[in-house]
N, C-alpha and C positions, 0 to 999 in steps of 0.2 A: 964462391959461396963457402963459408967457413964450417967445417963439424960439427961445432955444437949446434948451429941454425938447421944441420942436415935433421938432426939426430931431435930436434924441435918439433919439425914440421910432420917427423914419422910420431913422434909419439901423439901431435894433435891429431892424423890422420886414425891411428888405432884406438884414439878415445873416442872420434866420431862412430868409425864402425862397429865398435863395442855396445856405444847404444842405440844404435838402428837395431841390431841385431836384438841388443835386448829387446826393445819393443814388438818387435818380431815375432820372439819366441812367445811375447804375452797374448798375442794376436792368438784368435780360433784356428785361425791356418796352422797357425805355431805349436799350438797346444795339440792339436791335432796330428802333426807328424812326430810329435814327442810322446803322444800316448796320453796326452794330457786332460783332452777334451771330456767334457761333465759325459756326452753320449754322443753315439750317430748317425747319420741322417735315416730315421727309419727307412723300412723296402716299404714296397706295397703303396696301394689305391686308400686313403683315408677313405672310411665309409661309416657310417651309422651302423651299430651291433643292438639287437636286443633278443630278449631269450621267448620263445613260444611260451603264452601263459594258456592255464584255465581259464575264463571266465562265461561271462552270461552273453549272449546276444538276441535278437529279437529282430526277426524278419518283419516288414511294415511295407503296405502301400500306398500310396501319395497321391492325394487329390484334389481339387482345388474346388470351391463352395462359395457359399453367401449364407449367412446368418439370417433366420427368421422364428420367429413366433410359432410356439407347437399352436395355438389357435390365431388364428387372424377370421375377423369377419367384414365383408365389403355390405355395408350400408347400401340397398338400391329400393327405389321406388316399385308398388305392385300396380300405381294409377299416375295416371299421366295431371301431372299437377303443377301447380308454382308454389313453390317455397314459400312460405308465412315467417317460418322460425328456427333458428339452430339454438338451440341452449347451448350447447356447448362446443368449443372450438378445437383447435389440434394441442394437443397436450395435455388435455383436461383430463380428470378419471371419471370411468363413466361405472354404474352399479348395473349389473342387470335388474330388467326391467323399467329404467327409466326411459322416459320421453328425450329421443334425440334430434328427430325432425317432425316439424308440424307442417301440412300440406293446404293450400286452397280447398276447402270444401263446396265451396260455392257452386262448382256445377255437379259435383258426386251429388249434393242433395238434391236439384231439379230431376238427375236421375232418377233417383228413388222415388220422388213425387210423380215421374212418368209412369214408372215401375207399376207405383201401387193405384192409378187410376187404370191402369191398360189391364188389369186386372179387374176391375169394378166394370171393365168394359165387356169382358168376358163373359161375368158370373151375367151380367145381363143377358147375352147371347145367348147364355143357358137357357136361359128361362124361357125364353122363344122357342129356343130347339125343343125344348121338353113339351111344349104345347103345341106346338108340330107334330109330335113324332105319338103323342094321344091322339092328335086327331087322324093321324095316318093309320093308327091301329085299328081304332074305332070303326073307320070305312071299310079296311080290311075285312075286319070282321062280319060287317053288315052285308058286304057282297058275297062271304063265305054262306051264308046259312040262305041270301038268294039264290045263288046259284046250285044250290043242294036244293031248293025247289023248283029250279029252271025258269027263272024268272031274273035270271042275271045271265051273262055270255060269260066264256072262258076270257075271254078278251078284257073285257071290263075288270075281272076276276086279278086277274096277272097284272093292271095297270096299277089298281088297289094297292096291291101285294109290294111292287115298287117305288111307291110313295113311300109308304113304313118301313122297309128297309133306307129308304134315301133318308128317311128323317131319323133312322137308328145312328147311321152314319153320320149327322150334323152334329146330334147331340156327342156322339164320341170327340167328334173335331173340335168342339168347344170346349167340352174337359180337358184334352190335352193343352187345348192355349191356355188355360187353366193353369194349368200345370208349369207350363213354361212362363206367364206373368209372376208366380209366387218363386219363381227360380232365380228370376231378374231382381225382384224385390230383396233377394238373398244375396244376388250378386250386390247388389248397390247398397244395399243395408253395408255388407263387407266393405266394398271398397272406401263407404263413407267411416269405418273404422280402421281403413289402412291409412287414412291423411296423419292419424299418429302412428309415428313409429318409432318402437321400442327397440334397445341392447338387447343382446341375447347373452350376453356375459359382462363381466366385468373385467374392463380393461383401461387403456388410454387411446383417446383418439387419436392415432398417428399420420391421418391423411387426410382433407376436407377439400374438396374440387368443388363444391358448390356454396353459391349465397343465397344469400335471401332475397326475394325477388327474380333468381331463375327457375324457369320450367324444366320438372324433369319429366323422363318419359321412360313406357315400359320398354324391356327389350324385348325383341323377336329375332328368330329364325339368322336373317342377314343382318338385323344390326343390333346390336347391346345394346343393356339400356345403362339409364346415367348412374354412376357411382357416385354416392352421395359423399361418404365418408369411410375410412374403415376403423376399426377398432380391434386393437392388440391387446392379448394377456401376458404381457413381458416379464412373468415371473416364471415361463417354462421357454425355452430358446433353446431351438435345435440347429445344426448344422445342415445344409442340404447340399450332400458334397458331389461330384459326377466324377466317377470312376472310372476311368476307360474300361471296353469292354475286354481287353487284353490282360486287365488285373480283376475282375470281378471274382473270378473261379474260387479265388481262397477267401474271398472275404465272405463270413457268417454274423447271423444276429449273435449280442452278445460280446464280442470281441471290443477289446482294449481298444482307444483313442488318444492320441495326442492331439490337441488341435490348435493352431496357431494363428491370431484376425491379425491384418496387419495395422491394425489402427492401436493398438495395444502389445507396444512391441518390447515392453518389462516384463512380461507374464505369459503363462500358457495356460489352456483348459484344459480340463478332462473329458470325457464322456465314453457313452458304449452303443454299441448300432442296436438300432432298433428297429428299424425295416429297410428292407433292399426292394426296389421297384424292379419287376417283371418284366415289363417293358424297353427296349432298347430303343434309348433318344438319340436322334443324331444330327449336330452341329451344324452350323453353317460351312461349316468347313469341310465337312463330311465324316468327323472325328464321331464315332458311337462309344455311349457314354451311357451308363445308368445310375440314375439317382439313389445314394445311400443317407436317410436318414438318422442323424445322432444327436440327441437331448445330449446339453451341454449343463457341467454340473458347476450352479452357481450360487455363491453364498448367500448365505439369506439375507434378501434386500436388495439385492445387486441385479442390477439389468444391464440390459446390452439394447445399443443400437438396432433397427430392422435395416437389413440389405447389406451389413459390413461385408467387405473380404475377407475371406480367409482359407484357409488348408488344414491339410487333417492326416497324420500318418496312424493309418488301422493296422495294429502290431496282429498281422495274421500266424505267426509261429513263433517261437520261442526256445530257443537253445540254452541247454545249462549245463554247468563244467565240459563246455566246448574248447578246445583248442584254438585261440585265435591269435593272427598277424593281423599286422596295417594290411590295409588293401591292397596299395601302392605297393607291396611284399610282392608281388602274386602276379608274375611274369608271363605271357606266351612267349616260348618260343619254336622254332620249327625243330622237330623229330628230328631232320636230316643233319641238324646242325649241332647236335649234343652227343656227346662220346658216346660210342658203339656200348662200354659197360656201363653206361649208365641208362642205353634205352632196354637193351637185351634183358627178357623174364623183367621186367617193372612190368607191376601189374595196372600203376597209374597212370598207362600210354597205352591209349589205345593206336594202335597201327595204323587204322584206316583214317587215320584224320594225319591233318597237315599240320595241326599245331598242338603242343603239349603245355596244360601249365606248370609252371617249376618256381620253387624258389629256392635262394641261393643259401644255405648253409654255411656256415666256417668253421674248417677244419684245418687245424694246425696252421693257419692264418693264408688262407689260400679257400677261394669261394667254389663251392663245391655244388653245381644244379643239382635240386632232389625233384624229381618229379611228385607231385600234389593233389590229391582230391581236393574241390573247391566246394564247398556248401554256401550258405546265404549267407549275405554281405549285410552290413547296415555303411553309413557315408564312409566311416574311416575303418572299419575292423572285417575279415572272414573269418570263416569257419573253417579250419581244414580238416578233415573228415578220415583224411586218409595221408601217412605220407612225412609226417610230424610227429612231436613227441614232446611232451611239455620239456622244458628246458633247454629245447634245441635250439643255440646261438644262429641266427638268421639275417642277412643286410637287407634292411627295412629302408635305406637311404644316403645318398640324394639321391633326387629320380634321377640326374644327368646320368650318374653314373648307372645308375638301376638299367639305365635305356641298353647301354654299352658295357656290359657286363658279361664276361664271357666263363665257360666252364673253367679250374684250375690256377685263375687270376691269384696274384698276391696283392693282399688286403691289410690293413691295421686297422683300428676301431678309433676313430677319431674321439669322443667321448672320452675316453682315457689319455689320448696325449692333451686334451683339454686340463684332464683333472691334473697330470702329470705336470705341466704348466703352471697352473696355478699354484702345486705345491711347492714349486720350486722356486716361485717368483721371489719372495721376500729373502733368500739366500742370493739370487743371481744379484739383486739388486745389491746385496752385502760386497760380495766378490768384484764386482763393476766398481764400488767405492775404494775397498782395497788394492784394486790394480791400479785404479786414476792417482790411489795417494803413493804408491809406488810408484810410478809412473812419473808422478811431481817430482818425489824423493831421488828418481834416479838421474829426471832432468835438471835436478838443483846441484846433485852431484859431477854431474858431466860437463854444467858450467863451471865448476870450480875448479875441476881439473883444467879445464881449457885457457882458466885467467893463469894458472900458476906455471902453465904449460908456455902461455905467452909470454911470461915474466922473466922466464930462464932463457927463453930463446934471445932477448931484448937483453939478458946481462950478459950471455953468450956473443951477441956484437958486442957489447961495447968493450971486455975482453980481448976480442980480435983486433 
């Protein structure tokens, strides 16, 4: 092998590793051991950062209901009848006062007509009795002034005496049936005024169970009687919500409402309690419950369904310029397992329990447990009461890490290398085009050298 071929092949060999190398040093590794590099790999757990605000909260208890009518009235029978007539059907508006069922009279009247003969039957009786009871006087009497000249017996006397009281006593008994035929004649005069029956409001009929041509009957004792129809004034609709008996304590008449049907699931109502039931109801399940009344406030004109679903959160307290975190903030953890200076003289641990609440702070980028007074919650926010300070930087998140989260950890605030990224974006993206066109630049150069590098080695044989 001849010189100039040696002295060829070393120089192609140092223009290859000339540009390995370059490429190299453009690399992050590269830039990185030269000092080069934009930044470096942060320390620390990336976590969610945000600062303790002011605001408002509202303590609420949550219970679930059915929508109905502040009046509702059920249509029933006072006489056992067969339906004649319905004017009106379900949907219809009805006035008070109007004619909504018409009954069979047909045998109410034979009543009446029993009525008012059994009567006629009486007064006749009277009149017997009353002539009796002169004639029983009359002998009385006549035996009294015999016997006062002894020309009558005590015996006779005393039997006299018995008659006229007996006939006192008939004539009473007849007055009284008297009495009681003009009573029936009242009863059945009524009932023959009950076969119409009138609204007692003005509403719409929202329920009809009976036709025309069935018999209704009265109720009694063991069995109800038929429900004809009912009729709704659906321009007042109240919530009737059941509370468990676990949350009742704080709710009062008066108090705020939120209330959410779910058949209307773009909007919310309003309303306010208006009575709380006495009575403790209890479920099938054995859940005790009492019923909270709330008129729901609705625009004028607007009604609602009777029996929808719905819920209802009663804002029973109200916090203002409260100190609040996310919920998911607001950590147990055990006493045993938190730095000795962080449990010692805290006044927001108590000793005798097993678990502390805390949440974590950042201080000089390392999570610091603050033990917490905890106040009322709503879905996403607390109250800390104690413990906090408005602007006190705090990791709100991710729960993984919230879970696993230990006193003195090193932390960075992911939010900022977010923003920090995006600032940066439209210059890396400049920098990435300028290394690739150096990059070209150097690989166009490094070909060139290598064809002129070939050329000398190639006139270097032919030389030889």
């Amino acid at each position: 092998m001849g010189f100039g071929k040696i002295i060829g092949i070393t120089v192609v060999g140092v223009g290859i590793i000339g540009a390995v190398g370059f490429m190299v040093l453009k690399s992050p590794i590269g830039q990185q051991f030269t000092g080069q590099s934009n930044s470096m790999e942060p320390i620390g757990t990336p976590v969610r950062i945000e600062a303790a605000s002011l605001g408002d909260l509202q303590r609420t208890v949550s219970a679930p209901g059915s929508i109905e009518p502040r009046t509702l009235v059920k249509i029933s029978s006072q006489v056992s009848a067969k339906v004649l007539a319905l004017p009106f059907r379900e949907g219809d508006l009805v006035q008070e006062g109007d004619v909504v069922v018409r009954l069979d009279p047909q045998n109410l009247v034979a009543a009446l007509d029993s009525a008012k003969a059994g009567l006629k039957q009486q007064e006749a009786s009277l009149l017997g009795a009353e002539a009796s009871l002169i004639n029983a006087r009359l002998q009385f009497e006549r035996l009294q002034s015999l016997h006062e000249t002894g020309d009558a017996t005590k015996a006779e006397l005393d039997g006299a005496e018995a008659q006229f009281l007996n006939a006192q006593s008939n004539k009473a008994v007849i007055e009284a049936s008297i009495d009681q035929a003009k009573a029936r004649i009242e009863q059945a005069e009524k009932d023959l005024e009950n076969t119409n029956i009138t609204s007692s409001i003005t509403g719409l009929v929202i329920s009809l169970s009976t036709e025309v041509g069935e018999t209704v009957i009265v109720g009694t004792t063991n069995n109800p009687g038929s429900v004809i129809m009912e009729i709704a004034d659906l321009s007042e609709m109240l919530l009737k919500a059941a509370v468990d008996e676990a949350n009742i304590a704080p709710v009062e008449v008066g108090q705020d409402t939120t209330i959410y049907i779910n058949a209307y699931t773009d909007r919310t109502y309003t309303g306010t309690v208006s009575n709380i039931a006495r009575k403790r109801q209890v479920a099938s399940d054995g859940t005790g419950t009492f019923e909270v009344e709330i008129p729901i406030d609705l625009e004028e004109g607007e009604t609602l369904y009777t029996g929808l679903t719905a819920s209802t959160d009663i804002a029973v307290e109200h916090f203002y310029d409260a100190i609040l975190v996310p919920s998911q903030a607001v950590l147990d953890r055990r006493i045993e397992d938190l730095p000795q200076d962080v449990v010692e003289g805290n006044e927001q641990i108590d000793p005798n329990k097993t678990f502390a609440r805390v949440v974590y702070k950042v201080v000089d980028g390392k999570a610091i447990a603050t033990p917490v007074i905890v106040g009322a919650s709503d879905l996403t926010s607390s109250v800390v009461t104690e413990g906090l300070e408005e602007g006190d930087q705090i990791i709100v998140g991710p729960y993984r890490v919230l879970v696993t989260l230990r006193h003195d950890m090193n932390v960075r605030d992911m939010n900022a290398e977010t923003e920090e990224v995006d600032a940066d974006s439209p210059d890396s993206d400049t920098d990435s085009d300028n290394n690739s066109e150096d990059t070209e630049s150097d690989d166009d150069q490094s070909e060139d050298t290598t064809d002129s590098e070939h050329q000398e080695v190639a006139e270097d044989g032919d030389d030889s």
